[in-house]
C-alpha positions in Angstrom: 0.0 0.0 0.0 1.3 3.1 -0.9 1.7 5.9 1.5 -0.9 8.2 0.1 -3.9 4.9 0.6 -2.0 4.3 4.0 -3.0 7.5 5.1 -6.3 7.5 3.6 -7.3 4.4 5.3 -6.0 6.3 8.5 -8.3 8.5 8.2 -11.2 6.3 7.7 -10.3 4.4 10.6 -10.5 7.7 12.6 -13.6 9.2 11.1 -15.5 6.6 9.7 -14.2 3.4 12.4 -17.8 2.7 14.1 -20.4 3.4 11.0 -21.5 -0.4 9.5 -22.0 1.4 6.4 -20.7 4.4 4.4 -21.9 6.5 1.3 -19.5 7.8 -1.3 -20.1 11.0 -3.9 -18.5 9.6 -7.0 -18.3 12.1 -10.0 -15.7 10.0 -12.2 -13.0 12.5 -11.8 -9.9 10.7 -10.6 -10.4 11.8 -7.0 -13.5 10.1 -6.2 -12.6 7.5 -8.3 -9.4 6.5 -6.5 -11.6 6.9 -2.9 -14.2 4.9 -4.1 -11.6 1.9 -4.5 -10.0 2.9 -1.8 -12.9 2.6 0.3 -13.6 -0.2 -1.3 -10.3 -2.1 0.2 -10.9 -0.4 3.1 -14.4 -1.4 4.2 -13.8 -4.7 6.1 -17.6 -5.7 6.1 -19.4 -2.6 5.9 -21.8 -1.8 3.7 -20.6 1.0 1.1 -22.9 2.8 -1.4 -22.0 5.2 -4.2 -24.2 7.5 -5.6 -23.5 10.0 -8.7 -25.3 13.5 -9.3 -26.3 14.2 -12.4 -26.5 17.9 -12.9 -27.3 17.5 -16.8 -24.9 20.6 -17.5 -23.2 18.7 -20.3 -24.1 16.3 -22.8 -21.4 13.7 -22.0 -22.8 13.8 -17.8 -25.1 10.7 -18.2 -22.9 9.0 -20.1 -20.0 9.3 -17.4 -22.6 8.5 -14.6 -23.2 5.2 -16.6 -19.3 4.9 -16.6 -18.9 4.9 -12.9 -21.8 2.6 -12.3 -20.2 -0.1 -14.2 -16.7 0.6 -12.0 -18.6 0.6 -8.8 -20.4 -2.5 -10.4 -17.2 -4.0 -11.2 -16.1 -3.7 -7.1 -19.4 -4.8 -6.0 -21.0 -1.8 -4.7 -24.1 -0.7 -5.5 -24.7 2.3 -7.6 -27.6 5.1 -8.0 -27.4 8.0 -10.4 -29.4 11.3 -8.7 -30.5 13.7 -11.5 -31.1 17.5 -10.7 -33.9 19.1 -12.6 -32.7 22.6 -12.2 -36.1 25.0 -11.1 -34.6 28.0 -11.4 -32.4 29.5 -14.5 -31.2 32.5 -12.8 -29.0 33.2 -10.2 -25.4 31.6 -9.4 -25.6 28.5 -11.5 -22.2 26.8 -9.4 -24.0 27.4 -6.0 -27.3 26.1 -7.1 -25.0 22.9 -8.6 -23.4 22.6 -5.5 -26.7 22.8 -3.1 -28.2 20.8 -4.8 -25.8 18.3 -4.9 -26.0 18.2 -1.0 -29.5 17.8 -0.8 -29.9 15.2 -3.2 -27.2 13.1 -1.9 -28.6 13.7 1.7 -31.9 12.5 0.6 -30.1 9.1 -0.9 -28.0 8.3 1.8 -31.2 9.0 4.4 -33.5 6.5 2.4 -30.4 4.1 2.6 -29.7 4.5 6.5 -26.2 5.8 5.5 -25.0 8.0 8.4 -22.4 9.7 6.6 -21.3 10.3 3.0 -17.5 10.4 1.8 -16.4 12.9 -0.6 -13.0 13.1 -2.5 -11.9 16.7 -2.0 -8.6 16.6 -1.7 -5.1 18.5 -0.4 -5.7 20.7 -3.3 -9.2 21.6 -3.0 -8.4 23.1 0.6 -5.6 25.0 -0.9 -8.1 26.7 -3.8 -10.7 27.0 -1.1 -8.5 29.0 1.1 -7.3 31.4 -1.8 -11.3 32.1 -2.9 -11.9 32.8 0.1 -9.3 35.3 1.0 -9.9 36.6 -2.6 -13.7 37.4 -1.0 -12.9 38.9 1.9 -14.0 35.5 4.0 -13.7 35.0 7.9 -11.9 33.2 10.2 -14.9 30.8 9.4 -14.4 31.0 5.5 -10.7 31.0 5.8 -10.5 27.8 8.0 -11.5 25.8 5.0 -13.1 22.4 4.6 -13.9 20.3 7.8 -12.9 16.8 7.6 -16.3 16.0 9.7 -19.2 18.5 8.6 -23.2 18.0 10.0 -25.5 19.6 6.9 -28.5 18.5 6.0 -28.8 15.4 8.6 -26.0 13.7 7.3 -22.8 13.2 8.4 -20.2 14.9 5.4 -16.6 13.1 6.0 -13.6 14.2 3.7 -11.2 11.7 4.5 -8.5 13.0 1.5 -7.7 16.5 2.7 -3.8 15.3 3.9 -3.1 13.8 0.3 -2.6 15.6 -2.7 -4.7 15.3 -6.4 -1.2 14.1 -7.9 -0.6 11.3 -5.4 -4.0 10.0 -6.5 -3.6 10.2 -9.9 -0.2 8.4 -9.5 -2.0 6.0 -7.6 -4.6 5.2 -10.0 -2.2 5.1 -12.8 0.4 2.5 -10.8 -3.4 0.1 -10.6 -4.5 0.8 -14.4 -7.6 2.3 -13.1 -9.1 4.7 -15.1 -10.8 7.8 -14.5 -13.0 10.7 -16.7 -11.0 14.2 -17.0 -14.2 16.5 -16.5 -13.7 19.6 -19.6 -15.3 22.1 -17.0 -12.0 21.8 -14.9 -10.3 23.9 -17.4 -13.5 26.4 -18.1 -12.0 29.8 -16.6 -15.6 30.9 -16.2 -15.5 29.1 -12.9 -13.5 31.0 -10.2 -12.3 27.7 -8.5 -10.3 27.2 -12.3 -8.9 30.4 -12.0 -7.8 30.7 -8.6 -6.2 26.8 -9.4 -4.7 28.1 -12.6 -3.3 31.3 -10.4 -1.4 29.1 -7.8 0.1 26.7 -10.7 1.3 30.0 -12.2 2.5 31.7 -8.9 4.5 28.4 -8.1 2.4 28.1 -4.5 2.9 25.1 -2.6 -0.8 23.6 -2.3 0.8 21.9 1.1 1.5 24.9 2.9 -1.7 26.6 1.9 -3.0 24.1 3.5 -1.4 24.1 6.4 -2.5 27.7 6.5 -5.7 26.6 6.6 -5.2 24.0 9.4 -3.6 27.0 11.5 -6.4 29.1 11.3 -9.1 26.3 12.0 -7.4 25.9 15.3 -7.7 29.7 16.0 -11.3 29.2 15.3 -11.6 26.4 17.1 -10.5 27.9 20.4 -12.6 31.0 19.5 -15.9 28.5 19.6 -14.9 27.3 22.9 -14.4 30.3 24.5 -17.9 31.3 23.3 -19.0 28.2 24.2 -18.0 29.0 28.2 -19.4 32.6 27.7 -22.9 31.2 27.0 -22.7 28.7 30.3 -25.8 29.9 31.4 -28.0 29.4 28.2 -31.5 27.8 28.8 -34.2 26.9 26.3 -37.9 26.5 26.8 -40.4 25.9 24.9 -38.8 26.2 21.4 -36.9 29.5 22.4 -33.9 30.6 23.8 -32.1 32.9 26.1 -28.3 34.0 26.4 -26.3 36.0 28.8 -26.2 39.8 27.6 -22.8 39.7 29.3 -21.6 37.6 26.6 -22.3 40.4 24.1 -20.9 43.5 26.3 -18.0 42.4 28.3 -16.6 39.8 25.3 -14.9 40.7 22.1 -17.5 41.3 19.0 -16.4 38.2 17.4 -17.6 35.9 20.7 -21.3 38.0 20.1 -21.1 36.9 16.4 -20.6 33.1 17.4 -22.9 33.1 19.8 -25.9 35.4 17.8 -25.1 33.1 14.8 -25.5 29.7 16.5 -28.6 31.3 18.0 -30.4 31.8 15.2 -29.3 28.6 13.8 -31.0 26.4 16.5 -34.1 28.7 16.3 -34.4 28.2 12.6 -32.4 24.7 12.4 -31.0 25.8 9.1 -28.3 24.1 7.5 -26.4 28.0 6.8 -25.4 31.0 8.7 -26.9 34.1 8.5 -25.3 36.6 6.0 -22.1 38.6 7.7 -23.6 42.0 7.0 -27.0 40.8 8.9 -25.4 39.7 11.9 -23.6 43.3 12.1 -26.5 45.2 11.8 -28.4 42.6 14.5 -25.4 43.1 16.9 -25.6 46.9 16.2 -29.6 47.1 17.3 -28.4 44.3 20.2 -26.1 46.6 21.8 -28.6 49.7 21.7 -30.8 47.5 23.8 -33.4 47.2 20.5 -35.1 44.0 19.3 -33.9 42.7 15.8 -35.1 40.0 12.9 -32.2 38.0 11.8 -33.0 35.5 9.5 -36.4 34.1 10.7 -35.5 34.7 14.6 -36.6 37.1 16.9 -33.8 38.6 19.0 -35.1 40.7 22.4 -32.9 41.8 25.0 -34.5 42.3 28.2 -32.4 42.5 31.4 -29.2 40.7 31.6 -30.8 38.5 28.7 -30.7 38.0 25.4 -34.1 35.9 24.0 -34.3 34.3 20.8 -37.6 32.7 19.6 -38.9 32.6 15.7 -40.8 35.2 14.1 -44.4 34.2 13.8 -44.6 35.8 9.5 -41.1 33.1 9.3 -43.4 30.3 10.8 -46.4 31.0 9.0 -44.3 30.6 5.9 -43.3 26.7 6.8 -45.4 24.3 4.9 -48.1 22.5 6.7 -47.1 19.2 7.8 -49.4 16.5 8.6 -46.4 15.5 11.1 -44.8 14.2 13.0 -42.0 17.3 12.1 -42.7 20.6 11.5 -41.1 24.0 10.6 -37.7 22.2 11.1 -38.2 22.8 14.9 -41.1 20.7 16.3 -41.9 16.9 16.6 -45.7 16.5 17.1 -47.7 13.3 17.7 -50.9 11.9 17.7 -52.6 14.3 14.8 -55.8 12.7 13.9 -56.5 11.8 10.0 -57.3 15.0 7.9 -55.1 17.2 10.6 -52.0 18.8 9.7 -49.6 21.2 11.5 -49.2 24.7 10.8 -48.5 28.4 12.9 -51.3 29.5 14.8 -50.6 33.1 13.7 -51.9 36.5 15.3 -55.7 36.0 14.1 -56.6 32.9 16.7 -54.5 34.5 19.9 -57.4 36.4 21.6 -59.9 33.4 21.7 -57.0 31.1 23.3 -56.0 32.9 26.5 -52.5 33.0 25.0 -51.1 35.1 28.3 -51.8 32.1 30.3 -49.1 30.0 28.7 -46.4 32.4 29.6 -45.5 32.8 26.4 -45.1 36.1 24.5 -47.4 37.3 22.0 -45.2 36.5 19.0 -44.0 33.1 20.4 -47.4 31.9 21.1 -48.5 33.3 17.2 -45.5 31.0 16.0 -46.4 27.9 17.8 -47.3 24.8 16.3 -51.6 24.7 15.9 -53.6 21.8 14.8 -55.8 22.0 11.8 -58.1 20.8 9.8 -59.7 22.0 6.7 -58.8 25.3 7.4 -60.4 25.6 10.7 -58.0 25.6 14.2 -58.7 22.4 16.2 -55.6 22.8 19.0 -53.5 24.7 19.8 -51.0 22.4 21.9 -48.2 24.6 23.1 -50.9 27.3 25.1 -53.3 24.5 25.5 -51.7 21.2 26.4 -53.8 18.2 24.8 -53.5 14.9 26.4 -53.2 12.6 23.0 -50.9 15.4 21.3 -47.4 15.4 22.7 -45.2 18.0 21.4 -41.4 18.3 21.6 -38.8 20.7 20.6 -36.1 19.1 18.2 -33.5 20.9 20.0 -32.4 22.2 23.4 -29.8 23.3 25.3 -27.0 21.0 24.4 -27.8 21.5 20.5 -26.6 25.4 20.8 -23.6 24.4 22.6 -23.0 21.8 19.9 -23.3 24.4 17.0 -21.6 26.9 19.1 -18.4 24.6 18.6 -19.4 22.6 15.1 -17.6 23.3 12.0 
């Protein structure tokens, strides 16, 4: 074994060692091609899938999914091709691609019971990530690059390659006679990831160090979570909201308020992405005048030595109705007759429910989970408790520390 698959296998062992089975992205460039038989030696028993997404960008993309389903066919692994139909034709085509990619690859590996997915991002790939970043003006967050271990849309993302570089694995697939597609794209200088790849080939930049740069700087941001995660000690949630020491906003420097506003509105909205930059400024701006703020679908209020978060009923109302048991990405409700379906109670219902009662505010209690059925209120089980409905936040304390700290 060479030392580049030594290392590789490494890092499965570490990141991947207690999951009985295992998803891999596999596009057909020689990356995920050399971790898809990599992972294939590696597995020992487990249960590997590989799934290709077929963005349809180019007329040769079905035919190279067909290619790596025969190689994963070939090791014994089974194979699904995922095809995005593309809704929207404007807007930044890469980003949509790559969003897209995420989501449908979550949604395979969920139907499989795969609790994480392997992609082949390599040495390389942190190096051009860290100089498109700088070249956008990123954050300590932006400039710490790629986690190896990322939680996004309820999978597990693990990037076992980052310590080995694109050449090694192209030397390793050669030294096997494996082949691999060369994707035309990869030299389109359209894309800013070419560019910035073509700028460090012509500056003579060691990919290696870059990365190392970016290793440095995750471990600054690592001990910059922590410490937020210590100035938020005292952080309680009830009832689908939350509340954070004002302290940790005045006496700390800005960046611990930025962590800890961020993760906030995170576990109020449970989305999978920050908060633009520029938002959170302007929210920590009307924080430390004492003023209440919208950020992102959450509701910040300081009162006292407090900081509460809850979401903004007009965010709430917008969630789908669910006929359950999840809903609004924030609520797991049970025992919903047939016909009934979740949805926001809203402002209209409050004054026939006794809202004060509950304890909650006005706005909290208009963003709470009601019961309905052809368009007509039936419960309203946060201000009114009902015995056969049980209703349970998806998150609490622990899950703000968690994203306090997570990559």
């Amino acid at each position: 074994m060479t030392d580049a698959a030594a290392r590789i296998h490494a890092t499965l062992d570490r990141l991947a060692g207690d999951c009985p089975a295992l998803g891999v992205a596999v596009s057909g460039g020689g990356d995920s091609i050399a971790l898809m038989h990599l992972l294939a030696d590696w597995s020992k028993g487990r249960r590997i899938m590989v799934a290709t997404v077929d963005h349809g960008l180019r007329p040769d993309s079905a035919a190279e999914a067909q290619t790596v389903h025969r190689a994963a066919t070939a090791l014994g692994l089974h194979h699904t091709t995922l095809r995005w139909q593309r809704d929207n034709a404007e807007g930044n085509l890469m980003a949509q691609a790559r969003d897209a990619r995420l989501r449908l690859l979550s949604g395979w590996a969920l139907r499989h019971d795969l609790p994480a997915v392997a992609l082949g991002h390599t040495r390389d790939d942190q190096a051009e990530t860290l100089m498109m970043r700088l070249a956008r003006g990123s954050g300590i967050d932006g400039l710490s690059g790629m986690a190896e271990r990322r939680q996004a849309f309820d999978v597990t993302w693990l990037r076992p390659m980052l310590g080995v570089g694109r050449q090694d694995l192209r030397d390793w697939l050669v030294a096997r006679q494996i082949d691999w597609i060369d994707d035309p794209s990869n030299e389109n200088e359209d894309f800013d990831r070419v560019r910035i790849r073509k700028a460090i080939a012509a500056m003579g930049l060691d990919a290696q160090a870059l990365a190392r740069a970016a290793d440095h700087i995750r471990d600054a941001r690592s001990a910059l979570s922590h410490y937020a995660a210590k100035s938020a000690d005292s952080a309680t949630a009830r009832n689908g909201a939350l509340t954070l020491p004002r302290d940790a906003f005045r006496d700390a420097p800005p960046e611990i308020g930025r962590r800890l506003l961020i993760a906030g509105c995170r576990w109020i909205t449970g989305a999978d992405y920050p908060p633009r930059r520029a938002t959170v400024q302007h929210a920590l701006a009307a924080i430390s005048a004492g003023s209440r703020v919208t950020l992102d679908g959450a509701i910040v209020t300081p009162s006292g030595d407090r900081l509460r978060l809850a979401r903004e009923p007009a965010a709430a109302l917008r969630s789908d109705p669910s006929p359950g048991p999840l809903w609004d990405n924030r609520w797991r409700i049970t025992g919903l007759a047939p016909g009934q379906v979740i949805a926001a109670i809203g402002t209209a219902p409050l004054p026939d429910l006794d809202w004060r009662s509950s304890g909650l505010p006005r706005d909290e209690a208009a963003a709470s989970p009601g019961i309905w059925q052809d368009g007509r209120l039936q419960a309203a089980p946060l201000l009114r408790p009902v015995r056969h409905i049980s209703v349970t936040p998806l998150r609490g304390a622990a899950d703000f520390r968690s994203l306090v700290i997570s990559d």
